[in-house]
C-alpha positions as CSV (number, residue, x, y, z in Angstrom):
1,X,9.1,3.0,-9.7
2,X,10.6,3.5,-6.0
3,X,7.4,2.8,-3.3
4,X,7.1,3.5,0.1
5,X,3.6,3.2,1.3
6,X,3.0,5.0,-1.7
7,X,5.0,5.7,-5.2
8,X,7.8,8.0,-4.0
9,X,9.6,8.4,-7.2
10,X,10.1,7.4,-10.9
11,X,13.4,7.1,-12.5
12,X,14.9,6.8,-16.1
13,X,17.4,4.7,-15.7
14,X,20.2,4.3,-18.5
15,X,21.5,0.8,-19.5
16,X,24.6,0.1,-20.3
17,X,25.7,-2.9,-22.5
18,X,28.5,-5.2,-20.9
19,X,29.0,-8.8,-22.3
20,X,25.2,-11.0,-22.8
21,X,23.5,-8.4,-20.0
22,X,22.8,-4.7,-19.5
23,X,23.6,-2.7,-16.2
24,X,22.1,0.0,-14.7
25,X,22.6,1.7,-11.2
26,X,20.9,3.6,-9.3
27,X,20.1,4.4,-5.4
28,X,17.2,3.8,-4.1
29,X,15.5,6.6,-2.0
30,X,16.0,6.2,1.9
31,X,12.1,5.7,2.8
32,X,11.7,3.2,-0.3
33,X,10.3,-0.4,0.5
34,X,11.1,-1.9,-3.0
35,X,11.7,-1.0,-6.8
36,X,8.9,-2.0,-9.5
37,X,10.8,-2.2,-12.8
38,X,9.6,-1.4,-16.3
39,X,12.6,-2.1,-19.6
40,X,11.7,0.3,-22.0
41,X,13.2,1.6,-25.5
42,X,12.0,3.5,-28.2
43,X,9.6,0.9,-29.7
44,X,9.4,-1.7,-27.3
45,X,8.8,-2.1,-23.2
46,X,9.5,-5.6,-21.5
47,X,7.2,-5.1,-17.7
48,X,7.8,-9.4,-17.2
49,X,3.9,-10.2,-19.1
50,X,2.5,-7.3,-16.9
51,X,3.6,-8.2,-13.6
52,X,6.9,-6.1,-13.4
53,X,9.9,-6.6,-12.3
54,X,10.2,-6.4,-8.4
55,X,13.3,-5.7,-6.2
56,X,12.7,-6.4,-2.6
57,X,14.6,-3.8,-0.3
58,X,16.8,-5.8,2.1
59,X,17.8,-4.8,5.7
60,X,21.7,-5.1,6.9
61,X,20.5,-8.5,8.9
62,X,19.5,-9.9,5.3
63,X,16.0,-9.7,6.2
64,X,13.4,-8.5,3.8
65,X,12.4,-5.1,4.2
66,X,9.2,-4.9,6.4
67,X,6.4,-3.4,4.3
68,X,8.3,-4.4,1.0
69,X,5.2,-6.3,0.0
70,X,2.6,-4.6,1.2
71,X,3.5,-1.7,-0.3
72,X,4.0,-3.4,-3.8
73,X,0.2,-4.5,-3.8
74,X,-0.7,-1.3,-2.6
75,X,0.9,-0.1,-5.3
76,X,-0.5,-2.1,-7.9
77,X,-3.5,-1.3,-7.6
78,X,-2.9,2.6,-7.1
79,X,-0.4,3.4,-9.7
80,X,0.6,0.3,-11.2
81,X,-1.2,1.0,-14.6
82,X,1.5,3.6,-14.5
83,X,4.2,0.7,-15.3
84,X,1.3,-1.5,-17.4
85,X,1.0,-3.6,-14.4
86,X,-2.3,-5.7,-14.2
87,X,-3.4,-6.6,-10.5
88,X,-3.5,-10.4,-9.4
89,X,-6.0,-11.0,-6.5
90,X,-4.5,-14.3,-6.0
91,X,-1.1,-12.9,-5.9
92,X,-1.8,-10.0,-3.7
93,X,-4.2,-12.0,-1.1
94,X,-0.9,-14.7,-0.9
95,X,1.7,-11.4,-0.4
96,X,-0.4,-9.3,2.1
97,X,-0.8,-12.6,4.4
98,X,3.1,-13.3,3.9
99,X,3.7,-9.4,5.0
100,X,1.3,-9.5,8.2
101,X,2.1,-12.9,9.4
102,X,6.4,-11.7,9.1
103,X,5.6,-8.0,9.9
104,X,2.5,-7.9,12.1
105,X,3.4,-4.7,13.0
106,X,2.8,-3.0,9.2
107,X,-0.6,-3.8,9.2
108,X,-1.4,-0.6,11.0
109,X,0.4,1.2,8.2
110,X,-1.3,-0.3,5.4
111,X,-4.9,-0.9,7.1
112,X,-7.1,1.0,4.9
113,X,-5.2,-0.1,1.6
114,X,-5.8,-4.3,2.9
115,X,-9.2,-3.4,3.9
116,X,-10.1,-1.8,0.4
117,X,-8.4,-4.7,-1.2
118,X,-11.0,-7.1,0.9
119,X,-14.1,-5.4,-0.2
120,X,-13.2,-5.1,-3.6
121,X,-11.9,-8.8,-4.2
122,X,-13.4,-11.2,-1.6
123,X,-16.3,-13.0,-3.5
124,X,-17.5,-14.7,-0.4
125,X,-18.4,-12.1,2.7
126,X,-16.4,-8.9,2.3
127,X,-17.9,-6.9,4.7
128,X,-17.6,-9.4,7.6
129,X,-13.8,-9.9,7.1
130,X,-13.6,-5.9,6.8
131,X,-15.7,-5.8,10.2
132,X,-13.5,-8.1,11.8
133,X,-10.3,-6.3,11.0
134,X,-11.5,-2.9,11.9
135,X,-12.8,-4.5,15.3
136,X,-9.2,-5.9,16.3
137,X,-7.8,-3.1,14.4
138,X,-9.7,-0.6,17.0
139,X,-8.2,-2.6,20.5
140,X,-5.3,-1.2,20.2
141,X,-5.4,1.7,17.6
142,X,-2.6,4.3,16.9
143,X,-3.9,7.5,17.6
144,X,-2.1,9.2,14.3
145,X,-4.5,10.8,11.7
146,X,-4.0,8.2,9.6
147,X,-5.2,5.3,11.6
148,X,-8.5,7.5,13.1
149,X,-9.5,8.8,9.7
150,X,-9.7,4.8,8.8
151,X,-11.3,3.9,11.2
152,X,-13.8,7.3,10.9
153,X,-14.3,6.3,7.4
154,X,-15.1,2.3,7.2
155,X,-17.3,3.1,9.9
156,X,-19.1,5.9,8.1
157,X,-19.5,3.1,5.4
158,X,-21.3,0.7,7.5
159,X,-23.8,3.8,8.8
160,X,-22.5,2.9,12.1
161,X,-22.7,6.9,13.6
162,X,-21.8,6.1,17.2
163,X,-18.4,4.8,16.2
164,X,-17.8,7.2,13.2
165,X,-18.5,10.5,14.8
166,X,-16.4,9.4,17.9
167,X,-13.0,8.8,15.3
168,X,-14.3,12.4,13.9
169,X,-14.4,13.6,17.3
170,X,-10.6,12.5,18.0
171,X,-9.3,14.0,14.8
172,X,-10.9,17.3,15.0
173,X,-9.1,18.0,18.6
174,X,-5.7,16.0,17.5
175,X,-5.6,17.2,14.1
176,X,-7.9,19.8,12.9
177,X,-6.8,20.6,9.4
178,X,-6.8,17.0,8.1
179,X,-8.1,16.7,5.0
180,X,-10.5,14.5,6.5
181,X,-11.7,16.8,8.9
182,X,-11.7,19.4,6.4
183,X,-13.7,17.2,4.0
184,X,-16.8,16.8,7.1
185,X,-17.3,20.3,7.5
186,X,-18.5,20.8,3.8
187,X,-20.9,18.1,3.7
């Protein structure tokens, strides 16, 4: 399972037998962040006790690929059941805070996938911590469709009009056949 920000591609990979290991090769896909690997036969799979196998995507510099682990929690708990892989909130709270604390930068990019993660997982006050986020988040927002249909829909969520309909009012003039836009005008 090759991920981006999302699963880009699945593979079959054949195995071949040399000495007490196997080998395999293949290339991972020039937008990919990391590989999530399942071993699979006729009768049996091996997917490491339902946690996978992860390969990290390195840069030339050695330096792990920004958004490798972001994008593995994301996909977890988007297609992971795919490759029998059961989410770990532990796991994933301890890899997004490695990922934004190393790559401060991706947290833009994977925003709405943290934020959904929060308000499913934290047991103590979700909706602050989203609040919080989506406040800093919105100092210094990218205006791409992704980032302002985000923000349009937490916003929505918390019933908070004023700041919804202004993110709704942005996308219809920047980008008028989003889905999101598209989506508002059949309500």
């Amino acid at each position: 399972y090759m991920y981006g920000k999302e699963l880009i591609n699945t593979l079959e990979i054949p195995l071949e037998k040399k000495g007490e290991g196997w080998i395999g090769k293949f290339k991972p896909e020039v937008n990919s962040l990391g590989i999530l690997l399942k071993f699979k036969n006729e009768d049996e799979s091996d997917n490491n006790s339902k946690k996978g196998y992860v390969i990290h995507l390195f840069t030339e510099e050695g330096k792990m690929t920004a958004g490798s682990r972001a994008g593995l929690i994301s996909g977890i708990y988007s297609w992971g059941y795919y490759a029998d892989v059961e989410p770990d909130n532990d796991f994933a709270k301890e890899m997004f805070a490695e990922e934004f604390k190393e790559n401060p930068e991706v947290k833009k990019e994977f925003l709405d996938e943290y934020l959904k993660f929060v308000s499913k997982t934290d047991k103590n006050n979700p909706d602050s911590v989203v609040r919080i986020e989506l406040a800093e988040f919105e100092k210094n927002p990218s205006d791409n469709e992704e980032s302002l249909s985000t923000l349009f829909s937490w916003y929505s969520k918390f019933n908070e009009s004023g700041k919804a309909d202004s993110f709704l009012t942005k996308l219809k003039e920047k980008f008028p056949q989003s889905k999101t836009v598209q989506t508002e005008r059949y309500k």
